[in-house]
C-alpha positions as CSV (number, residue, x, y, z in Angstrom):
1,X,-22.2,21.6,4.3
2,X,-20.5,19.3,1.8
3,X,-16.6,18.0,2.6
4,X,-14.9,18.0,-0.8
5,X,-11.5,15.5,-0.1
6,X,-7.9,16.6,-1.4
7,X,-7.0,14.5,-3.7
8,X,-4.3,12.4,-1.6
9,X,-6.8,12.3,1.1
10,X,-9.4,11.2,-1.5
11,X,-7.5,8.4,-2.5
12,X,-7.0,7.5,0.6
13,X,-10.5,7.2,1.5
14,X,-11.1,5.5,-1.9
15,X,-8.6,2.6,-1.5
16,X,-10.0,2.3,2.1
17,X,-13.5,1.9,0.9
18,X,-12.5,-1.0,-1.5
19,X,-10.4,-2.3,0.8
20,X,-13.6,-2.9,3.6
21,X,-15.6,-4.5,0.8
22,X,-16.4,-7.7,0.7
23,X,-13.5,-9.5,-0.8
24,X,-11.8,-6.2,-1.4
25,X,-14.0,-5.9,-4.5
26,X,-15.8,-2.3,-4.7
27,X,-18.4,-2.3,-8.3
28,X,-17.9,0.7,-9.9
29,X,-21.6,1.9,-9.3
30,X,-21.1,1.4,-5.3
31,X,-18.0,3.7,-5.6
32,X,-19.8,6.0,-7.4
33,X,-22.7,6.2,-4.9
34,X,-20.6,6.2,-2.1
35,X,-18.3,9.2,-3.1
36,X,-20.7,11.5,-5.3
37,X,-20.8,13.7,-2.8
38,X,-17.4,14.7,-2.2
39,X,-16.9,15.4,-5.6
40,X,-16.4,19.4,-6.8
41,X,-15.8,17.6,-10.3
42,X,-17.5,14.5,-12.0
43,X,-13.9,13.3,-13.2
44,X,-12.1,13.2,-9.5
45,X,-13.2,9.5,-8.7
46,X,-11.5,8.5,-12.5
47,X,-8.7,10.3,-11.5
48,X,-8.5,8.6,-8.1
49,X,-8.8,5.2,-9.6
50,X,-6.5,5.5,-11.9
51,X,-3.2,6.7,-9.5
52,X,-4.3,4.2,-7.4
53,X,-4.0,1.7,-10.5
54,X,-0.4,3.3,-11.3
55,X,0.4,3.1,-8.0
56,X,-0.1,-0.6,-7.8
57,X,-2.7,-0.8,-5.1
58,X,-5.7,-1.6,-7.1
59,X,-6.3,-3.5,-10.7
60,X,-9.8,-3.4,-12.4
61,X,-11.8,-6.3,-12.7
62,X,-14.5,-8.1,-13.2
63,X,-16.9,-9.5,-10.6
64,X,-18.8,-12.5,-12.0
65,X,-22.8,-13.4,-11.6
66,X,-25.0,-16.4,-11.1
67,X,-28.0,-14.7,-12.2
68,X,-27.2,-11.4,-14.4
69,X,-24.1,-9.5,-16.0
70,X,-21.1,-9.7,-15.0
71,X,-20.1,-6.5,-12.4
72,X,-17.3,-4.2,-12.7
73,X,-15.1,-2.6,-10.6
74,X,-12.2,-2.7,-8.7
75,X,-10.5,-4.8,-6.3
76,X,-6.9,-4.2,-3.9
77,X,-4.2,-5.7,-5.0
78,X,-3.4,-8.4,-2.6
79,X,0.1,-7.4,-1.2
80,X,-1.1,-3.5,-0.8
């Protein structure tokens, strides 16, 4: 059995999941992966990311690499 979030409960667990990344930086594929599943609709993780953005607690950016592309994502908003 799948458990499908509500959404403020889904962007709770979202910002939480960025939060415990390494430098509070979550790529946008790793955020993907990691919430496919609770998903009833492909557009609920958008949505998620982008009241968190309007709410102030994350901004989108880009993650930098020594060896390939550049990574993006999102990262919490240090004072959240």
């Amino acid at each position: 059995m799948r458990n499908y979030y509500e959404f403020p409960k889904f962007c709770e667990r979202v910002f939480e999941f960025i939060k415990m990344q390494a430098g509070g930086f979550s790529s946008n594929r790793d955020l993907g992966r990691a919430f496919r599943r609770n998903m009833k609709f492909g557009n609920e993780l958008e949505r998620v990311l982008e009241q968190l953005r309007k709410e102030g607690l994350i901004v989108r950016d880009v993650r930098p690499s020594r060896s390939g592309p550049s990574v993006e994502g999102c990262r919490v908003v240090k004072d959240a």
